[in-house]
N, C-alpha and C positions, 0 to 999 in steps of 0.2 A: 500440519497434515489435515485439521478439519476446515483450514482454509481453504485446500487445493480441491478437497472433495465437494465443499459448497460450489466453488467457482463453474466445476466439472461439470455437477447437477446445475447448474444455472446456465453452462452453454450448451447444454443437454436439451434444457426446455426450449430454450432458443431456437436449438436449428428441429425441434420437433412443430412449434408456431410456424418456423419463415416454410416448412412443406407443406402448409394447409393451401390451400388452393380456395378461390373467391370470385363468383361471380359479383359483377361489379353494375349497379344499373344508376345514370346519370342521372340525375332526378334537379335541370338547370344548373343551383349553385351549391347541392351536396348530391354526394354520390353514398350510394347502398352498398355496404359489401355483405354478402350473403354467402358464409361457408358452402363448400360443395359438397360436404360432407353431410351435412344436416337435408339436402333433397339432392339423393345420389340419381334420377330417373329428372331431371328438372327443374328448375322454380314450375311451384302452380301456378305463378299469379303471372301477370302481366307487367311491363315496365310502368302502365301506368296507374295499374292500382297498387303497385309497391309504393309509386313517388304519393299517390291518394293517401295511402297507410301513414306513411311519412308525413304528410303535409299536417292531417288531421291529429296526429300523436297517437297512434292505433299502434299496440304490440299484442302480439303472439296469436291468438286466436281470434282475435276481432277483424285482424285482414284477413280469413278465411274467408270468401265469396259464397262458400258452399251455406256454412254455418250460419253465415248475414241472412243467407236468402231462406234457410231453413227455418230461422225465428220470425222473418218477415212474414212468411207462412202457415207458420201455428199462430201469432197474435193475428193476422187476418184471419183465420179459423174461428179463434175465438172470438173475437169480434161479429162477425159473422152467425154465429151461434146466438149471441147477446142479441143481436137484431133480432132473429127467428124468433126467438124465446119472447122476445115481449110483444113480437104480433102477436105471437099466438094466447098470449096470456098468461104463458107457467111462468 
């Protein structure tokens, strides 16, 4: 009996995986599969900064374009400040 119920719950999970649905982006000789579920409004990114993401080894928040360009612009800020700062003298 606790056979039949494992087997049940294992083709349970089964056909609950084979109805995820996946965007799929070519990226030459490996392809991306990106659940549909996880950006129900679209991929944000592009086919080619997925295949970028991928080529570099970049997961979860580092291929964010928004966040890259957000940090690229507070270190230019600070940067930026550091120069001021010793014209001026402080």
């Amino acid at each position: 009996m606790k056979k039949a119920l494992l087997l049940a719950a294992i083709l349970l999970a089964q056909n609950a995986e084979a109805n995820e649905k996946f965007f799929v982006v070519n990226c030459g000789q490996d392809e991306v599969y990106i659940a549909l579920s996880a950006f129900p409004r679209g991929l944000p990114f592009s086919d080619w900064e997925i295949c970028t993401c991928l080529q570099r080894g970049w997961r979860g928040l580092e291929c964010d374009v928004e966040v890259k360009n957000s940090k690229l612009a507070m270190e230019l800020e600070r940067k930026n400040l550091n120069i001021i700062n010793s014209i001026l003298g402080e």
